[in-house]
Backbone as XML, in Angstrom:
<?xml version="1.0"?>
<chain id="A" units="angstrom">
  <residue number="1" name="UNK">
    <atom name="N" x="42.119" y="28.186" z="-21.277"/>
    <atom name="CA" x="41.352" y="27.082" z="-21.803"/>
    <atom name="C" x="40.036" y="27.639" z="-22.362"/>
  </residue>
  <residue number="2" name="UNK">
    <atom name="N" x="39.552" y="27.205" z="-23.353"/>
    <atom name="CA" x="38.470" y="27.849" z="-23.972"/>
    <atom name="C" x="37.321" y="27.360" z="-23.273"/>
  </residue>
  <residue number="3" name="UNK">
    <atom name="N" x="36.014" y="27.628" z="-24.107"/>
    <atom name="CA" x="34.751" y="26.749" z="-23.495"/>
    <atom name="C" x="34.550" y="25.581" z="-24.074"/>
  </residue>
  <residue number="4" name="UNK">
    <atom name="N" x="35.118" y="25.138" z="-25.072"/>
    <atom name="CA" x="35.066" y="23.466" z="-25.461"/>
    <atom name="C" x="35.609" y="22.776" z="-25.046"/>
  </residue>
  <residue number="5" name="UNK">
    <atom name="N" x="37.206" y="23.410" z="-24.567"/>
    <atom name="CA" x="37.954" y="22.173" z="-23.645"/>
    <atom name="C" x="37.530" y="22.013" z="-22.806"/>
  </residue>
  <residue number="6" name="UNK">
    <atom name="N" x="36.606" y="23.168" z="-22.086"/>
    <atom name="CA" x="36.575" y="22.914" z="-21.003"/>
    <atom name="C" x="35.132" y="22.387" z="-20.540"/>
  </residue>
  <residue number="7" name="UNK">
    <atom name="N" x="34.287" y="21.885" z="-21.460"/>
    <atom name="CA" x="33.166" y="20.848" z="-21.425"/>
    <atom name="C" x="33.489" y="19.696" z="-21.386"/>
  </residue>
  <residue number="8" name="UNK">
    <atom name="N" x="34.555" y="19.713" z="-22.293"/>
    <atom name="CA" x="34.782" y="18.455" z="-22.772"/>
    <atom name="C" x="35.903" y="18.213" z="-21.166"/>
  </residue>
  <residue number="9" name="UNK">
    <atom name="N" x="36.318" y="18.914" z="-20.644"/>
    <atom name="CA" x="37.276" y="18.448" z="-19.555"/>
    <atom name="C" x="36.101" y="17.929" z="-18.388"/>
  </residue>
  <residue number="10" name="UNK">
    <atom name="N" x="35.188" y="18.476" z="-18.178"/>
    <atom name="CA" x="33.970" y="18.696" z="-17.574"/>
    <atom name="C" x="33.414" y="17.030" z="-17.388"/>
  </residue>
  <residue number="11" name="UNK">
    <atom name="N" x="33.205" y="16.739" z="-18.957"/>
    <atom name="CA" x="32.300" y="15.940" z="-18.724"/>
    <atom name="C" x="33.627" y="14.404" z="-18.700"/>
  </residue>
  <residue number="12" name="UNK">
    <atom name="N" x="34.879" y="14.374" z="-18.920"/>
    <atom name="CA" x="35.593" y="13.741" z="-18.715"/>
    <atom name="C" x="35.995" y="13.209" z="-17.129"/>
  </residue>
  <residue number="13" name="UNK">
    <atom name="N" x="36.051" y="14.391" z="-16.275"/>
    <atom name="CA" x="35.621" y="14.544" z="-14.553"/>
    <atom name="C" x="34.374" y="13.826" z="-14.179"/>
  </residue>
  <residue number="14" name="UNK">
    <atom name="N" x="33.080" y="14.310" z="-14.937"/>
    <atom name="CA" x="31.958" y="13.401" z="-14.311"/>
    <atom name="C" x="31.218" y="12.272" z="-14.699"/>
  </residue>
  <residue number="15" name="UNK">
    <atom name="N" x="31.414" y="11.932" z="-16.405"/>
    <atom name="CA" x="31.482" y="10.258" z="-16.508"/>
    <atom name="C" x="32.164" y="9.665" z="-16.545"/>
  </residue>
  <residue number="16" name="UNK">
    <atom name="N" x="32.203" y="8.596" z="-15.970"/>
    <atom name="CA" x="33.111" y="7.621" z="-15.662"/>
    <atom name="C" x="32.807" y="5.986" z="-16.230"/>
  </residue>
  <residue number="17" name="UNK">
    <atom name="N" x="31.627" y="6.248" z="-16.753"/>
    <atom name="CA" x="31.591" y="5.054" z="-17.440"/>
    <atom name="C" x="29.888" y="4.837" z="-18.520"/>
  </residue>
  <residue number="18" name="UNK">
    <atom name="N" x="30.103" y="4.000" z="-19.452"/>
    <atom name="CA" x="28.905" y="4.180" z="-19.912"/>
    <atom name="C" x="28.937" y="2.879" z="-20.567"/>
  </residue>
  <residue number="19" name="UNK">
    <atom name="N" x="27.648" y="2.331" z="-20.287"/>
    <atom name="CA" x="27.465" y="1.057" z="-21.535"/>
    <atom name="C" x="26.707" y="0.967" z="-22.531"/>
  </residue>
  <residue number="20" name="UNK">
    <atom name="N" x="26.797" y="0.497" z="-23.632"/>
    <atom name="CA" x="26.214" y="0.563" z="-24.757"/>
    <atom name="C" x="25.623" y="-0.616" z="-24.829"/>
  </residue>
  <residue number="21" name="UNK">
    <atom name="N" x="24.377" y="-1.383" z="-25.543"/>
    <atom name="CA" x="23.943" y="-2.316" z="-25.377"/>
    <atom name="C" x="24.200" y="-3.151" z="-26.570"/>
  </residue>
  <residue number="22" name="UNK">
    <atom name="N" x="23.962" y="-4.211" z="-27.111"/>
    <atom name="CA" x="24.954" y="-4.808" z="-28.851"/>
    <atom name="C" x="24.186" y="-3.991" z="-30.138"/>
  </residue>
  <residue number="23" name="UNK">
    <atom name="N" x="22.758" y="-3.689" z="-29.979"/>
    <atom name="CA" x="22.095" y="-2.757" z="-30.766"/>
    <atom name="C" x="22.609" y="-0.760" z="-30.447"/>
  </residue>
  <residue number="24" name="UNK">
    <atom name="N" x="23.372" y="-1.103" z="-30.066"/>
    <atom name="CA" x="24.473" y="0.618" z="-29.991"/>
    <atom name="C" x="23.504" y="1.120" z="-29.177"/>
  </residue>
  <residue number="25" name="UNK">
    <atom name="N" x="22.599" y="0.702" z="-28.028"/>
    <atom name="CA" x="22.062" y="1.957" z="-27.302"/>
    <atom name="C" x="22.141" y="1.804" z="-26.230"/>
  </residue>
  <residue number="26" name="UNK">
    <atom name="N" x="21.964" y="3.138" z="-25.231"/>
    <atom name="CA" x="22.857" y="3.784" z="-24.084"/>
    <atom name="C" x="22.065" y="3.093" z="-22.792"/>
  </residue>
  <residue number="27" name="UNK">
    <atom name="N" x="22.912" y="2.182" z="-22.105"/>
    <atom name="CA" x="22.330" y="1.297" z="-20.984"/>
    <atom name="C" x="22.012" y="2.178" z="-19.711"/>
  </residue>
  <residue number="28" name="UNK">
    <atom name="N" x="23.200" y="2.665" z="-19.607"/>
    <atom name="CA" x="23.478" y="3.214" z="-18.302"/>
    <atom name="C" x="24.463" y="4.036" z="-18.529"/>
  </residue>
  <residue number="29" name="UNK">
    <atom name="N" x="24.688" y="5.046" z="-17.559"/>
    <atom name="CA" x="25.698" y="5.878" z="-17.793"/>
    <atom name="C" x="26.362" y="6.031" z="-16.497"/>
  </residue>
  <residue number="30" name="UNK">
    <atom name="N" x="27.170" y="6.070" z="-15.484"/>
    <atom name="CA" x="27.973" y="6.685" z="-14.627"/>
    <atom name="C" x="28.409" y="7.330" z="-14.104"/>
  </residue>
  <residue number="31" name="UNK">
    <atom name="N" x="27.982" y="8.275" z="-13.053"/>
    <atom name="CA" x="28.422" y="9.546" z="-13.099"/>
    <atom name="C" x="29.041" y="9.719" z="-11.649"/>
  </residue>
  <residue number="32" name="UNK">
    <atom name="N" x="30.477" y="10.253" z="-11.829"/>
    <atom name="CA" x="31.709" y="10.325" z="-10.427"/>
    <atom name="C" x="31.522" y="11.813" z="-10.053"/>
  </residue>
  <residue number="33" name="UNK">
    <atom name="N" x="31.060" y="11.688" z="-8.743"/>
    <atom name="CA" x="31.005" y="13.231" z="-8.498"/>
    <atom name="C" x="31.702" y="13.240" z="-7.092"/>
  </residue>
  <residue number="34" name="UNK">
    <atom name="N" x="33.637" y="13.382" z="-7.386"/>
    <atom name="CA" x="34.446" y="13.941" z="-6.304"/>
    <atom name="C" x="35.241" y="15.096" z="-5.791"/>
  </residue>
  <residue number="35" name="UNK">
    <atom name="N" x="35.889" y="14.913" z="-4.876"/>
    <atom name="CA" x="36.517" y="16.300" z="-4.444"/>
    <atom name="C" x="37.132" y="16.923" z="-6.165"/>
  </residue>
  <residue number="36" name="UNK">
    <atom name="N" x="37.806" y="16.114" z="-6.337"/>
    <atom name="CA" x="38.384" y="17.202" z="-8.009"/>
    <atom name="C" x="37.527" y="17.749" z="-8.508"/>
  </residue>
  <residue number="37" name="UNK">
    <atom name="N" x="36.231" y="16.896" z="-8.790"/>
    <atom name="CA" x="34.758" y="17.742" z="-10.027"/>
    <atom name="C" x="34.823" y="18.762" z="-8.934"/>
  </residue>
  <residue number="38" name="UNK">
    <atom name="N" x="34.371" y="18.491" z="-7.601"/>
    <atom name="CA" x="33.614" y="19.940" z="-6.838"/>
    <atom name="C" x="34.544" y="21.304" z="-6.830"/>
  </residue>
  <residue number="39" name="UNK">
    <atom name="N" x="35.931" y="20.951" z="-6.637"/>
    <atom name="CA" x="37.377" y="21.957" z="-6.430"/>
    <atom name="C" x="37.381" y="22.599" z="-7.930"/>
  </residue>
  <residue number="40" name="UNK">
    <atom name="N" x="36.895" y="21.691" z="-9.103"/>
    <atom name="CA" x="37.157" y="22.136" z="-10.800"/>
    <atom name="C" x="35.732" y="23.379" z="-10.824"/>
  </residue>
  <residue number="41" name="UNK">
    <atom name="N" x="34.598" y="22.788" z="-10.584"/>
    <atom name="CA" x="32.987" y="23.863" z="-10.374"/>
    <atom name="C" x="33.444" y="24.549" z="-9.369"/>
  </residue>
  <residue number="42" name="UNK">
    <atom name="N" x="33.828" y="24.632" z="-8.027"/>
    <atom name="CA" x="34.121" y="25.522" z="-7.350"/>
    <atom name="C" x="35.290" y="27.243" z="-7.581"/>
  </residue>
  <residue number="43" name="UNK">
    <atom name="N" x="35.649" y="26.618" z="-8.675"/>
    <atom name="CA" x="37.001" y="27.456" z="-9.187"/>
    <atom name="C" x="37.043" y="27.692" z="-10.550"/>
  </residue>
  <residue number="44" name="UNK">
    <atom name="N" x="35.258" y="27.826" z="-10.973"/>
    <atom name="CA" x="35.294" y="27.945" z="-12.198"/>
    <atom name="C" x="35.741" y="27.754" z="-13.236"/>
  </residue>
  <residue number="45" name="UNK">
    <atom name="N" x="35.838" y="26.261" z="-13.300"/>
    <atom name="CA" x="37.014" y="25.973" z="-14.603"/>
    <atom name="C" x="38.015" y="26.030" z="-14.591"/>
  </residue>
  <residue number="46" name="UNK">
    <atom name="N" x="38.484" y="26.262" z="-13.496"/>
    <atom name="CA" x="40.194" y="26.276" z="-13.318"/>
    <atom name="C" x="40.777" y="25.563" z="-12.510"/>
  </residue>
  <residue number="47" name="UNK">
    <atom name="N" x="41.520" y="24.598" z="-12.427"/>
    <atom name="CA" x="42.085" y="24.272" z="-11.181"/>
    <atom name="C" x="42.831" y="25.417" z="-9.823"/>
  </residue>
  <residue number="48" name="UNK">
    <atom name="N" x="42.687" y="24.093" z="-8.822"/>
    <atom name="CA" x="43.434" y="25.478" z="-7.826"/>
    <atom name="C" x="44.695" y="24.950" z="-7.202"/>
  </residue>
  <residue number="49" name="UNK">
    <atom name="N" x="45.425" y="25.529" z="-7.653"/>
    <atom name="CA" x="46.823" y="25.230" z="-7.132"/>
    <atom name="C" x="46.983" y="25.663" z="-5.728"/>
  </residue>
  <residue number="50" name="UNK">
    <atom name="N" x="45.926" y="26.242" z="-5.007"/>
    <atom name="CA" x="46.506" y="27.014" z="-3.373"/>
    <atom name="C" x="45.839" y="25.998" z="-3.080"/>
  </residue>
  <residue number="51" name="UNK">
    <atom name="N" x="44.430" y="25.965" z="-3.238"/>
    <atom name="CA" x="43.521" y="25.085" z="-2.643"/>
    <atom name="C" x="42.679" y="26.326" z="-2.052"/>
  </residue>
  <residue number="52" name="UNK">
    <atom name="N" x="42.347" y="27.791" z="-2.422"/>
    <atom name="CA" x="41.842" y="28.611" z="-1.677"/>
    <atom name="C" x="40.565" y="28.243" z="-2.029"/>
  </residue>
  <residue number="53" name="UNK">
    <atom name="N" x="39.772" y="29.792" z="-2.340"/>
    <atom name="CA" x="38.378" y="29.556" z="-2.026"/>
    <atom name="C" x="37.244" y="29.862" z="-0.694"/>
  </residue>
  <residue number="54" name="UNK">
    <atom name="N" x="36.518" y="29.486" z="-0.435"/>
    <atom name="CA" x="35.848" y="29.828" z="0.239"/>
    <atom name="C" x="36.314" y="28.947" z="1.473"/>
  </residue>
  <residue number="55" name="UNK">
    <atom name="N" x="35.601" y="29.709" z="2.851"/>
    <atom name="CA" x="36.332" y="28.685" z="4.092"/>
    <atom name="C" x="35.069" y="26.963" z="3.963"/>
  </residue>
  <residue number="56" name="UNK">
    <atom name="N" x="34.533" y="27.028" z="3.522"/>
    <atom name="CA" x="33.973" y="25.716" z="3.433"/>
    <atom name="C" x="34.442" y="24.783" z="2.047"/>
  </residue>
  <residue number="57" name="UNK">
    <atom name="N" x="35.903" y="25.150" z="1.366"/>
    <atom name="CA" x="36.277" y="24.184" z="0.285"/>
    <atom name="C" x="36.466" y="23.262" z="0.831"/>
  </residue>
  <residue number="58" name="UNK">
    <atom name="N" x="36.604" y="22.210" z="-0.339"/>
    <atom name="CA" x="37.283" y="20.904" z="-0.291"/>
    <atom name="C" x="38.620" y="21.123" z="0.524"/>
  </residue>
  <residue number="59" name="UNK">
    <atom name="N" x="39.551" y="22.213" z="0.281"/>
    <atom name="CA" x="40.553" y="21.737" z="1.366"/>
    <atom name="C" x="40.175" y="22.172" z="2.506"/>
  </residue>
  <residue number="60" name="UNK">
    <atom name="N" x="39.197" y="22.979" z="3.151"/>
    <atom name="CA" x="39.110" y="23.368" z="4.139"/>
    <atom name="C" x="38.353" y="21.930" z="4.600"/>
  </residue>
  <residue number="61" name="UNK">
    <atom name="N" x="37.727" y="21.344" z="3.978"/>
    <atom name="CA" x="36.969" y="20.065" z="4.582"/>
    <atom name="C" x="38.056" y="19.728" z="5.231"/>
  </residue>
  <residue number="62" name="UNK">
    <atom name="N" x="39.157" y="19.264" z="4.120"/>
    <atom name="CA" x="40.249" y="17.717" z="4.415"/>
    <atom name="C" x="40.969" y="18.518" z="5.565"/>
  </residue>
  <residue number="63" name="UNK">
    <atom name="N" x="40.872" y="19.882" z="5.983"/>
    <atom name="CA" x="41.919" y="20.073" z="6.819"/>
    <atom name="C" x="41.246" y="19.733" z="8.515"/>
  </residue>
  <residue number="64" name="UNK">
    <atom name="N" x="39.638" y="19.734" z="8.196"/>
    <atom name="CA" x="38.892" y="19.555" z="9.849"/>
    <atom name="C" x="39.159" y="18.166" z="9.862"/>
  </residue>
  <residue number="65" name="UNK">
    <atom name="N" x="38.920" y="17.392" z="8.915"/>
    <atom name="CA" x="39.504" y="15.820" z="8.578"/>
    <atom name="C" x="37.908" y="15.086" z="8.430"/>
  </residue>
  <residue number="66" name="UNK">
    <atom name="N" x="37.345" y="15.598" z="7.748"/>
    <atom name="CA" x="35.976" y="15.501" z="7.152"/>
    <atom name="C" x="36.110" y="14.157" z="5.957"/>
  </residue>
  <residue number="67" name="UNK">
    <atom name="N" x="35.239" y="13.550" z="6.051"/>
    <atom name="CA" x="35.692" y="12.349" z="4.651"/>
    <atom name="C" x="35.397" y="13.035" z="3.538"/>
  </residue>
  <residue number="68" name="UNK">
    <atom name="N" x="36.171" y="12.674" z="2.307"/>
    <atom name="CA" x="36.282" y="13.145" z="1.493"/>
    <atom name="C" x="35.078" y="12.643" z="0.369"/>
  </residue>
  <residue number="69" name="UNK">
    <atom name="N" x="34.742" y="13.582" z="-0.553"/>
    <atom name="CA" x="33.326" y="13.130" z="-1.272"/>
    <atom name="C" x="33.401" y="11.954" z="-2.611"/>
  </residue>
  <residue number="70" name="UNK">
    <atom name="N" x="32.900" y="11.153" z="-2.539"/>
    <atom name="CA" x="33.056" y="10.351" z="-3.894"/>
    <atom name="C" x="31.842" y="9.542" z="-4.183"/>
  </residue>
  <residue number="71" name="UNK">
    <atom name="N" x="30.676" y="10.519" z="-5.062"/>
    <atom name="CA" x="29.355" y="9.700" z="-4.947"/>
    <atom name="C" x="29.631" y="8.904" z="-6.579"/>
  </residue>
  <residue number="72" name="UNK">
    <atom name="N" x="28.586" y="7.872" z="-6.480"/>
    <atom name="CA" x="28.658" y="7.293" z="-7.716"/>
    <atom name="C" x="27.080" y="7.297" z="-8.134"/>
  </residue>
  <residue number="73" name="UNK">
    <atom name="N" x="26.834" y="8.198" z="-9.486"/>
    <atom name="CA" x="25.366" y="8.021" z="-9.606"/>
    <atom name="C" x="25.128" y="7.260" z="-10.825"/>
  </residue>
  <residue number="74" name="UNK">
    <atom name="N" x="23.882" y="6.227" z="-10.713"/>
    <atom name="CA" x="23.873" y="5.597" z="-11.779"/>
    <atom name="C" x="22.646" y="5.495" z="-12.844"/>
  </residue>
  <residue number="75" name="UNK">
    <atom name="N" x="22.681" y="6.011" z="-13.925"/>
    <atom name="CA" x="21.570" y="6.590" z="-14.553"/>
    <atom name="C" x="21.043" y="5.529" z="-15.666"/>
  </residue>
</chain>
């Protein structure tokens, strides 16, 4: 994957929503920051098919049975 897909995959992972106001300008924006974004930055752009990584990944969370992350920020 190059570096454009993979901005553009990037920023597809962390907004999740945006409103425009009837004069076309930017209300608010949305931003999802979960286990996938952190596992996608954690693995440099790549997905991980093992789930390896460091002993504090996302799967090492889900395996102590840690809740899983899903913040919603709103800008």
């Amino acid at each position: 994957m190059n570096a454009r897909e993979q901005q553009k995959k990037l920023l597809h992972m962390l907004i999740s929503k945006i409103t425009i106001s009837k004069t076309r300008e930017i209300e608010s924006i949305e931003l999802n920051i979960n286990d996938n974004l952190i596992m996608y930055l954690s693995n440099g752009g790549e997905p991980s098919p093992g789930g390896g990584g460091s002993p504090f990944s996302v799967a090492s969370r889900r395996m102590l049975l840690i809740n899983p992350v899903n913040i919603k920020i709103y800008i």
